[in-house]
DSSP file (Angstrom, degrees, kcal/mol; ACC not computed):
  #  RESIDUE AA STRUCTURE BP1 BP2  ACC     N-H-->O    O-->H-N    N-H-->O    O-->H-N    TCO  KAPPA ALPHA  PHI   PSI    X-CA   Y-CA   Z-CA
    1    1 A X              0   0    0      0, 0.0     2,-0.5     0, 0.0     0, 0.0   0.000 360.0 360.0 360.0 122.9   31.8   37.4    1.6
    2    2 A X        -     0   0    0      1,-0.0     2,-0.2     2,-0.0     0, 0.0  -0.579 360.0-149.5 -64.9 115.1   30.8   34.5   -0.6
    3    3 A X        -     0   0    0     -2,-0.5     2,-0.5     2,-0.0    -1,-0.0  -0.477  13.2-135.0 -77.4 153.8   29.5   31.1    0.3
    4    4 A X        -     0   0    0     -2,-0.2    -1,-0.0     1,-0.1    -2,-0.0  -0.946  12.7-170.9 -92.8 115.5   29.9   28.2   -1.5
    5    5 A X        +     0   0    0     -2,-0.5     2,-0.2     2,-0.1    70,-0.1   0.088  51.3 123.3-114.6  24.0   26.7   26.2   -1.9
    6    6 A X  S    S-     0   0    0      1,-0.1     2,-0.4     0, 0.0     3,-0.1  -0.666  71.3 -99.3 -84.3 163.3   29.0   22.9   -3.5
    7    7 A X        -     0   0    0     -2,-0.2    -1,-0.1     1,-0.1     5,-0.1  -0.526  43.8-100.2 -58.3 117.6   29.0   19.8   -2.2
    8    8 A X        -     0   0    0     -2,-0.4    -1,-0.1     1,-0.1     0, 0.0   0.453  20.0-129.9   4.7 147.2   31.8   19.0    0.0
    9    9 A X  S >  S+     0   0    0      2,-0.1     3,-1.9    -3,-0.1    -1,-0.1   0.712 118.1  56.6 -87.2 -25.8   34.8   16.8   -1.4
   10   10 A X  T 3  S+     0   0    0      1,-0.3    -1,-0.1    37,-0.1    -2,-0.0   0.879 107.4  60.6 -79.7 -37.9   34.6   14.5    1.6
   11   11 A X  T 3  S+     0   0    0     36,-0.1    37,-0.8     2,-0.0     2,-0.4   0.520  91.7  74.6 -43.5 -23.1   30.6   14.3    0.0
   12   12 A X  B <  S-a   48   0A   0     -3,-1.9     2,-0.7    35,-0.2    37,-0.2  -0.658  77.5-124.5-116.9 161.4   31.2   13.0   -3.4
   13   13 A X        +     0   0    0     35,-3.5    37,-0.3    -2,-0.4    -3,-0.0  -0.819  37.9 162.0 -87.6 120.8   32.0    9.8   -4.7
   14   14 A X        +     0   0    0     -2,-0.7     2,-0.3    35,-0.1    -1,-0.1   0.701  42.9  74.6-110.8 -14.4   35.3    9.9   -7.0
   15   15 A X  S  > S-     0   0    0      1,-0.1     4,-1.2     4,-0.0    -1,-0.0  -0.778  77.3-124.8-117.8 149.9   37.2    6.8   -7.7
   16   16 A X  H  > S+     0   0    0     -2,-0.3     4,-1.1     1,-0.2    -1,-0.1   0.645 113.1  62.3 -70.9 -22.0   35.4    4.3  -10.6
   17   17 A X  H  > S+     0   0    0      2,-0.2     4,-2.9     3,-0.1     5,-0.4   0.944  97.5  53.3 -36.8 -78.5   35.8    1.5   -7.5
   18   18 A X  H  > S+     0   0    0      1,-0.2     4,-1.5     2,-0.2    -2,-0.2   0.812 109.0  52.2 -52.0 -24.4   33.5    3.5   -5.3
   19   19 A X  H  X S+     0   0    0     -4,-1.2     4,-2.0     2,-0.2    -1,-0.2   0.988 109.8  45.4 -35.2 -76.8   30.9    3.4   -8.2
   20   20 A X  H  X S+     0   0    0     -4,-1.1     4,-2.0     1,-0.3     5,-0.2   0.769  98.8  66.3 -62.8 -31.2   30.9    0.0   -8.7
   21   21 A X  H  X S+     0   0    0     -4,-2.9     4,-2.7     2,-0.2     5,-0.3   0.964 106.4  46.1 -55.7 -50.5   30.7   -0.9   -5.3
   22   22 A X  H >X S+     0   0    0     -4,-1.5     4,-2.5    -5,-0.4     3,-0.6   0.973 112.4  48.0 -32.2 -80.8   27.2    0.6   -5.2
   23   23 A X  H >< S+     0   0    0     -4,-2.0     3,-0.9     1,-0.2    -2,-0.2   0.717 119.1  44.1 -22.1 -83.2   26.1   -0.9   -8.4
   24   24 A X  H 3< S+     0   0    0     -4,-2.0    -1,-0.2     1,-0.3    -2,-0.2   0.533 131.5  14.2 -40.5 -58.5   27.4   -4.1   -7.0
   25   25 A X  H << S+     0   0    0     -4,-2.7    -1,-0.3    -3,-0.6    -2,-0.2   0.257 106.7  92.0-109.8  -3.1   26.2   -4.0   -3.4
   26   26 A X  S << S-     0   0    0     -4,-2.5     2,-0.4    -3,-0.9    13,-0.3  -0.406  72.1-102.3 -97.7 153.0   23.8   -1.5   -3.4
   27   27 A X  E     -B   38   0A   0     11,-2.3    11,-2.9    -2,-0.2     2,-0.4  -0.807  29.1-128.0-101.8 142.5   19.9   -1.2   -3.9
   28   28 A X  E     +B   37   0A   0     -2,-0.4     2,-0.6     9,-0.2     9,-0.2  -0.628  25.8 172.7 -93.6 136.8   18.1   -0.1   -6.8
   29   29 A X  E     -B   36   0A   0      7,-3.8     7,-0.8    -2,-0.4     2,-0.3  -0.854  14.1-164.7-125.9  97.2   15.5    2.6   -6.9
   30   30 A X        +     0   0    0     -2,-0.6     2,-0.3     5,-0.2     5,-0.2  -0.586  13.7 164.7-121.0-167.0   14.0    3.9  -10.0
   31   31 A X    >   -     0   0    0      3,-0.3     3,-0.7    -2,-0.3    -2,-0.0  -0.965  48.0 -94.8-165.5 161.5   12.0    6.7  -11.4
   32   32 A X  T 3  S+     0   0    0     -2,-0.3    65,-0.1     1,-0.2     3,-0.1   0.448 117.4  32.4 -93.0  19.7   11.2    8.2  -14.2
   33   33 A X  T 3  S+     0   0    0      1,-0.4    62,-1.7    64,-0.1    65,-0.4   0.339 133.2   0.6-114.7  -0.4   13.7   11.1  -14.4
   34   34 A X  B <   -E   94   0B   0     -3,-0.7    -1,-0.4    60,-0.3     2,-0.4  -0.941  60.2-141.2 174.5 142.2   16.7    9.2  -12.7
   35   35 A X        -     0   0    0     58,-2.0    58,-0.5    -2,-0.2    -5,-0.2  -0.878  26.2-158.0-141.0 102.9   17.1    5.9  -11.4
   36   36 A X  E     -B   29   0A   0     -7,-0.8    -7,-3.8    -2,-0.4     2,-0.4  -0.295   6.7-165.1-113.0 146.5   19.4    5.8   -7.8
   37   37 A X  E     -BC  28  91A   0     54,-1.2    54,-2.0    -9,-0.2     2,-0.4  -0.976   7.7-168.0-137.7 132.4   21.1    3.2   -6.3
   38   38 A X  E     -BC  27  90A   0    -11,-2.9   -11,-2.3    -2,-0.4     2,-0.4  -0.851  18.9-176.0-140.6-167.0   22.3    3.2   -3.1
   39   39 A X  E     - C   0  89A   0     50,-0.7    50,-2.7    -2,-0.4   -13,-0.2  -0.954  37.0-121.2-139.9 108.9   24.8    1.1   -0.6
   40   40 A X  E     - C   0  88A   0     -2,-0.4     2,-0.4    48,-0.2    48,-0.3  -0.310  29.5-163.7 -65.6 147.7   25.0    2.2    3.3
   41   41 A X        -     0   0    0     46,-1.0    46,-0.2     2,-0.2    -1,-0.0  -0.922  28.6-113.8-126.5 154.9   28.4    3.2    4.4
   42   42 A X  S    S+     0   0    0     -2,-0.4     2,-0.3     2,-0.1    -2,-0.0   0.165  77.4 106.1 -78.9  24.2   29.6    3.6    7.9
   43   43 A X  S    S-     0   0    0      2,-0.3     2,-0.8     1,-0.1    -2,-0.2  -0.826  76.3-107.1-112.6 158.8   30.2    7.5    7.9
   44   44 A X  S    S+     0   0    0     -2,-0.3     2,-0.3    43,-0.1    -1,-0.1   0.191  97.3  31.6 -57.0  17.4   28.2   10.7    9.6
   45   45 A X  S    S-     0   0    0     -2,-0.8     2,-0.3    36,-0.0    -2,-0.3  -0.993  92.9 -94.4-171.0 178.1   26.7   12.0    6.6
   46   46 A X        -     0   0    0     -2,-0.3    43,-0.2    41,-0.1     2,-0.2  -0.617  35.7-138.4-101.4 158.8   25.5   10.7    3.3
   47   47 A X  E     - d   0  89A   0     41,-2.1    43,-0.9    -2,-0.3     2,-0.3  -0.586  16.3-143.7-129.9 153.9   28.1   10.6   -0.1
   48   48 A X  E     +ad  12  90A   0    -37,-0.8   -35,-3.5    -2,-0.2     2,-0.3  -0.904  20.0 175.9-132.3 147.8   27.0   11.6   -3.8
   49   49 A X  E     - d   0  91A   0     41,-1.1    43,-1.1    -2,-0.3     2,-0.5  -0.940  10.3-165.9-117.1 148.3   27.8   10.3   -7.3
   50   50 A X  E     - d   0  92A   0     -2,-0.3     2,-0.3   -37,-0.3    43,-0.2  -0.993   5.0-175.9-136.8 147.4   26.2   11.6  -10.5
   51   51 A X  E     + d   0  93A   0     41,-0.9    43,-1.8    -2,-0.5     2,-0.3  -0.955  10.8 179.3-152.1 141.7   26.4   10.0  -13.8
   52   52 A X        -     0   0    0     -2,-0.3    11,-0.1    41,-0.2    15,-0.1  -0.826  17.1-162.6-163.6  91.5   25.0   11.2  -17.3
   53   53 A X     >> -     0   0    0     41,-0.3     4,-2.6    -2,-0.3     5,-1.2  -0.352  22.1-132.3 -61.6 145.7   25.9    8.7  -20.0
   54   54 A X  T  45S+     0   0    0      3,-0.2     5,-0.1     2,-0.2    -1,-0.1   0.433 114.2  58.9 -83.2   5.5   25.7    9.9  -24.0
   55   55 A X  T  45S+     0   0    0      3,-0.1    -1,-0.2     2,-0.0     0, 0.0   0.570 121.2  21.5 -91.4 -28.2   23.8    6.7  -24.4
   56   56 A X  T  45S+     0   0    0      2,-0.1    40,-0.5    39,-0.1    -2,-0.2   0.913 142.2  24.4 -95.5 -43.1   20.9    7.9  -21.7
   57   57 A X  T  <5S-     0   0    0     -4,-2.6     2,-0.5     1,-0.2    -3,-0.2   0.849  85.0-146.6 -80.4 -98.7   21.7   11.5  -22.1
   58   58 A X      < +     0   0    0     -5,-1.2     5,-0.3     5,-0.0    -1,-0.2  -0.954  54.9  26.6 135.8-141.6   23.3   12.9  -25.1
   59   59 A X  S  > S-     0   0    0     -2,-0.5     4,-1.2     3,-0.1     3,-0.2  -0.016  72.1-114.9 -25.9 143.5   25.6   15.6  -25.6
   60   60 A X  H  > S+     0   0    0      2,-0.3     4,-2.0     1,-0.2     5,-0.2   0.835 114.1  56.4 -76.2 -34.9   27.9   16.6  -23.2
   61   61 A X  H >> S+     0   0    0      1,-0.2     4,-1.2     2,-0.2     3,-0.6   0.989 114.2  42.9 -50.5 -55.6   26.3   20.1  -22.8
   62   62 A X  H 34 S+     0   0    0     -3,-0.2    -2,-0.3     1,-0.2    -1,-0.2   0.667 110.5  56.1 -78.6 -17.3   23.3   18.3  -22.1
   63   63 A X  H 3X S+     0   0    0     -4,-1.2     4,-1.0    -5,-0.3    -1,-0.2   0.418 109.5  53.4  -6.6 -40.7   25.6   15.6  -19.7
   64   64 A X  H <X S+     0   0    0     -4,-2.0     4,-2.8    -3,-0.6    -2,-0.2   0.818 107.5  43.4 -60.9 -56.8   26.7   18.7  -17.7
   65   65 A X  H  X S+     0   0    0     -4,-1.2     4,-1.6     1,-0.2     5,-0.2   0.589 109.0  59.1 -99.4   3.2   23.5   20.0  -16.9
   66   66 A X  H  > S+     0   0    0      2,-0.2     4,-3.5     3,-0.1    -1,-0.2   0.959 109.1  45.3 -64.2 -68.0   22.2   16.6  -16.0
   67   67 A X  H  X S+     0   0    0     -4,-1.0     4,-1.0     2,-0.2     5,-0.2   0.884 112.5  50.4 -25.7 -61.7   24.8   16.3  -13.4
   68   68 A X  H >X S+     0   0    0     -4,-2.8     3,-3.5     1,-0.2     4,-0.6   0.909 112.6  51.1 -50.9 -73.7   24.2   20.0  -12.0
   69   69 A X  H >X S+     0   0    0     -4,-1.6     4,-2.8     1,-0.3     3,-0.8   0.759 111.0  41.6 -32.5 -58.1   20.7   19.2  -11.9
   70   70 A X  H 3< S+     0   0    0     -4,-3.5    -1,-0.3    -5,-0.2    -2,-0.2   0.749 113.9  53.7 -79.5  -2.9   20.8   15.9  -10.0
   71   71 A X  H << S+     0   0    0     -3,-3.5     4,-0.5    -4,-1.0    -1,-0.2   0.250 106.3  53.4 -91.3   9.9   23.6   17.5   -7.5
   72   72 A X  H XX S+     0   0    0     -3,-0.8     3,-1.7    -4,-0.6     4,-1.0   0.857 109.7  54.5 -90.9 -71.6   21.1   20.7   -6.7
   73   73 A X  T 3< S+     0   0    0     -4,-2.8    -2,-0.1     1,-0.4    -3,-0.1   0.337 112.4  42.1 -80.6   9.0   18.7   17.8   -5.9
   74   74 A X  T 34 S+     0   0    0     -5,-0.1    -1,-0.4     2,-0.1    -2,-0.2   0.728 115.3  40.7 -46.0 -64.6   21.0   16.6   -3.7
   75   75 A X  T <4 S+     0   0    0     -3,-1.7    -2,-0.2    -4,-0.5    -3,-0.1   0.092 112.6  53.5 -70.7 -28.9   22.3   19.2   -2.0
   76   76 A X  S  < S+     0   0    0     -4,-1.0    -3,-0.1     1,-0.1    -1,-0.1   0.021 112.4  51.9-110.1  17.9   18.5   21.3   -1.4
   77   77 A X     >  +     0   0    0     -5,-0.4     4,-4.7     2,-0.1     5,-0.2   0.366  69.3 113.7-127.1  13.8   17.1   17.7    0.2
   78   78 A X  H  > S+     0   0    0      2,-0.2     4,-2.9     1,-0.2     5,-0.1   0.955  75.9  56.2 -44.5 -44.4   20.0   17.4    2.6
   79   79 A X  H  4 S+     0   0    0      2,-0.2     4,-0.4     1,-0.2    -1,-0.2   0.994 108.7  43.4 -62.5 -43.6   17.1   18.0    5.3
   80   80 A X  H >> S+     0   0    0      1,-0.2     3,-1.1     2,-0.2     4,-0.6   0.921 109.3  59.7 -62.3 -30.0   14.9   14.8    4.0
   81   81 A X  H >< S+     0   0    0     -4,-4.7     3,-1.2     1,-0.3    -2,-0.2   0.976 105.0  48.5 -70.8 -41.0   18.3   12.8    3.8
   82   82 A X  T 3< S+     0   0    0     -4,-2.9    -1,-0.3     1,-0.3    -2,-0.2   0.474  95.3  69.0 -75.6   5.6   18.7   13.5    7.8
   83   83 A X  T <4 S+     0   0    0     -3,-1.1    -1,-0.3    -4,-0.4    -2,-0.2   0.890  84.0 106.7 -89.0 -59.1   15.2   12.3    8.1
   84   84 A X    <<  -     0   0    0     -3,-1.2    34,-0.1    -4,-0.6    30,-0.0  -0.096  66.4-147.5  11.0  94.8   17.1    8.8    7.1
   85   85 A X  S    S+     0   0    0      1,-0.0     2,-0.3     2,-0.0    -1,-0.1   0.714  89.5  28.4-108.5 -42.7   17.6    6.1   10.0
   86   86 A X  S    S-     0   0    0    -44,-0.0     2,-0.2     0, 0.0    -2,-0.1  -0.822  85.9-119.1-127.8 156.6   20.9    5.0    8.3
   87   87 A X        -     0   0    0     -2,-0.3   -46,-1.0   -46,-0.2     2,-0.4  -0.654  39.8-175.8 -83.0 149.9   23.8    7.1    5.8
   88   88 A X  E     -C   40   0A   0    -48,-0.3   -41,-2.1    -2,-0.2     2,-0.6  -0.977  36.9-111.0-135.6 169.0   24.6    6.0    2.3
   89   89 A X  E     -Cd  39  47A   0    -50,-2.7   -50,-0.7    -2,-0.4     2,-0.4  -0.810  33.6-166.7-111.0 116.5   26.1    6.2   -0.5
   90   90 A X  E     -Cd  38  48A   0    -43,-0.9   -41,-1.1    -2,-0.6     2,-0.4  -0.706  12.1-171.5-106.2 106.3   24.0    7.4   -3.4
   91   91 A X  E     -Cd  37  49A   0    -54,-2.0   -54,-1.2    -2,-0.4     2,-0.5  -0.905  15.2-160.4-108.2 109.2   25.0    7.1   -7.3
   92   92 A X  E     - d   0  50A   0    -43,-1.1   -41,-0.9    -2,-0.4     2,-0.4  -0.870   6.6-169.3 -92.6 117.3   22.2    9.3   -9.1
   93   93 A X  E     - d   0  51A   0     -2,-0.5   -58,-2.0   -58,-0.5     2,-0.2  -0.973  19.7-143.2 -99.3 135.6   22.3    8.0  -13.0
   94   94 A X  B     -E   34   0B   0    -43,-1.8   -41,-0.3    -2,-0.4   -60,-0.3  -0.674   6.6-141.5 -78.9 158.0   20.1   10.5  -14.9
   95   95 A X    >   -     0   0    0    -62,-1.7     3,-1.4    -2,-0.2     4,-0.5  -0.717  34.9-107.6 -82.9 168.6   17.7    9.8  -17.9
   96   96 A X  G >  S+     0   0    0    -40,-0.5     3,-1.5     1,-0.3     4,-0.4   0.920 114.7  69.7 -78.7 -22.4   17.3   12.1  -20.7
   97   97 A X  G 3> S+     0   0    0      1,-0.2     4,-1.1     2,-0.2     3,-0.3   0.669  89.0  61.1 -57.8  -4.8   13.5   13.1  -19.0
   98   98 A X  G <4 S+     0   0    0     -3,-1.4    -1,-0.2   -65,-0.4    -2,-0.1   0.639  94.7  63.1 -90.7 -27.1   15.1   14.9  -16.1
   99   99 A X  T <4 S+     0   0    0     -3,-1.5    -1,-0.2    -4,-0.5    -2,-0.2   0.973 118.6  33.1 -65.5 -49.7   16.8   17.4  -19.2
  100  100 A X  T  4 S+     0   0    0     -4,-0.4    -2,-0.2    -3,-0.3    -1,-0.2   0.733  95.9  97.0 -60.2 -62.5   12.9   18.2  -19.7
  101  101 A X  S  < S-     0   0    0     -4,-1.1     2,-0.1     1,-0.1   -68,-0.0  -0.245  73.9-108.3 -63.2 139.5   11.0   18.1  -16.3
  102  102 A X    >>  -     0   0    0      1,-0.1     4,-1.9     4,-0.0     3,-1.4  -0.371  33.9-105.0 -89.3 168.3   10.2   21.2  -14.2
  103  103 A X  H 3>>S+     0   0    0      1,-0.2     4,-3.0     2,-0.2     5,-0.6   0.887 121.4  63.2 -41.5 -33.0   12.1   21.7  -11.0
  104  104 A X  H 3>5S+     0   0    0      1,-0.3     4,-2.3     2,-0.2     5,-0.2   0.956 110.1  39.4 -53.4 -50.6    8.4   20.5   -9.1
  105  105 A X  H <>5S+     0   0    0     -3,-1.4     4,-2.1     1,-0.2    -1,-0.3   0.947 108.4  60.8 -81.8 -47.7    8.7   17.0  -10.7
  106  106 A X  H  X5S+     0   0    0     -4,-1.9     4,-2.4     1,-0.2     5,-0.3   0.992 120.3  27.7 -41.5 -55.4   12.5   16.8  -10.2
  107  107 A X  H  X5S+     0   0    0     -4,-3.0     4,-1.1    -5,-0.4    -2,-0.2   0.861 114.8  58.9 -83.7 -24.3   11.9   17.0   -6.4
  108  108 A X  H >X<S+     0   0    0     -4,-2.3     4,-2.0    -5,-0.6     3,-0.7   0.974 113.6  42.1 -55.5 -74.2    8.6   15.6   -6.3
  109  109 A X  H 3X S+     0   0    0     -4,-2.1     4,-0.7     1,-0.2     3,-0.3   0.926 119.1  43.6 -31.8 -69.4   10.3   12.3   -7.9
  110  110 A X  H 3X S+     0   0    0     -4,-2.4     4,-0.8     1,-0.3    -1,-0.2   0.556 111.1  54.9 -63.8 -25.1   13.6   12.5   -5.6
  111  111 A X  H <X S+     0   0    0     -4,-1.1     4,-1.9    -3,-0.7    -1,-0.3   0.842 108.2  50.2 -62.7 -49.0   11.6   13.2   -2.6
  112  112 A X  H  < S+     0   0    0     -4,-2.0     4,-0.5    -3,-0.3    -2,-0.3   0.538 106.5  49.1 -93.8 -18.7    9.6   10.0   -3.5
  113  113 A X  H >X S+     0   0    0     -4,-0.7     4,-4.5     2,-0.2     3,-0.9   0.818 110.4  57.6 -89.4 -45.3   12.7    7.4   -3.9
  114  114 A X  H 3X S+     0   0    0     -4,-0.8     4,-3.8     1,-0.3     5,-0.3   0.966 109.0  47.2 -43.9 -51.2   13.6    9.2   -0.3
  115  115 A X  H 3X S+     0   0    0     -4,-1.9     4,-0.5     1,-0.2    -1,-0.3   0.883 114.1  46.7 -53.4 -46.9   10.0    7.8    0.9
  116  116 A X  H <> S+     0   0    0     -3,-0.9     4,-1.2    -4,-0.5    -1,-0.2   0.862 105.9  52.3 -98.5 -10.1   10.7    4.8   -0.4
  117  117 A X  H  X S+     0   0    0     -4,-4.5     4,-4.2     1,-0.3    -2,-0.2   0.945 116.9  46.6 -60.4 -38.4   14.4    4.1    1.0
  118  118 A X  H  X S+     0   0    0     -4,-3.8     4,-0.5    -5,-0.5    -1,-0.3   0.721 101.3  63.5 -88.4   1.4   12.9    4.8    4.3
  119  119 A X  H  X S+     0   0    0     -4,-0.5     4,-0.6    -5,-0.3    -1,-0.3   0.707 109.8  41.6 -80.5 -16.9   10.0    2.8    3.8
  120  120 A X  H  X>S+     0   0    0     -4,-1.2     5,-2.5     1,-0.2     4,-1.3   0.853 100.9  64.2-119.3  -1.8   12.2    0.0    3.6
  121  121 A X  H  <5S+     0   0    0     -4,-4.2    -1,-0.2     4,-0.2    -2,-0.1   0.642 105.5  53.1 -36.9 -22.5   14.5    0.9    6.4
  122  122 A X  H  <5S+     0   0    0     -4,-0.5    -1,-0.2    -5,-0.2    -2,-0.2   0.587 102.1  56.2 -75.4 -41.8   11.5    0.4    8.3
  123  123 A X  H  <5S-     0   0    0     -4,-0.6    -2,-0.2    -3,-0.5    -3,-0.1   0.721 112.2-119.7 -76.7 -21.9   11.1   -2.9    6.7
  124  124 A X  T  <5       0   0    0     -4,-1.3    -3,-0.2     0, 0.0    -2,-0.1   0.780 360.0 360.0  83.3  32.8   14.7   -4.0    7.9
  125  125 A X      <       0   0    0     -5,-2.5    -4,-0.2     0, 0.0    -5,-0.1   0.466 360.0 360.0-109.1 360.0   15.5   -4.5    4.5
């Protein structure tokens, strides 16, 4: 029998509203493969968005695999997000260095925005 290793529907972010509400309300975190923003929400587990602009990105081939990439690093750090004090919602924009970087620096990076969200949960910010 086959598992499914995607993310949940009830996981992602869909509607161009829920986006913006991030942006809008949300804190910014960046980095140099991918720059995350996120907004806490009042549900048991934590929500995803991915975005890979042709202005940041390029091509849509390469837009695709931007996406996969930053929902893998999503999806294999589910245990550091329960580490988390509070849930969010988390809009991942990529930059074209993430197209580049090997999986150690993807998760190295994305580990390190995790570090710093909870550093400032800590802070009461």
């Amino acid at each position: 029998m086959k598992v499914s290793l995607a993310l949940p529907k009830r996981r992602r972010l869909h509607a161009r509203a829920q986006f913006q509400k991030v942006y809008a309300e949300g804190q910014r975190y960046d980095g140099r493969l991918l720059a995350a923003f996120l907004r806490k929400n009042d549900l048991s587990e934590h929500r995803l968005g991915v975005t890979a602009s042709t202005k940041a990105v390029g091509k849509s081939v390469d837009r695709n695999r931007a996406r996969r990439l930053l929902r893998e690093l999503f999806r294999r750090n589910t245990a550091d997000l329960k580490g988390l004090q509070q849930t969010y919602d988390w809009v991942l924009n990529a930059k074209r260095s993430l197209l580049v970087s090997d999986e150690e620096h993807r998760f190295r990076e994305f580990r390190k925005i995790i570090a710093q969200v909870t550093e400032a949960e800590q802070r009461g910010s």
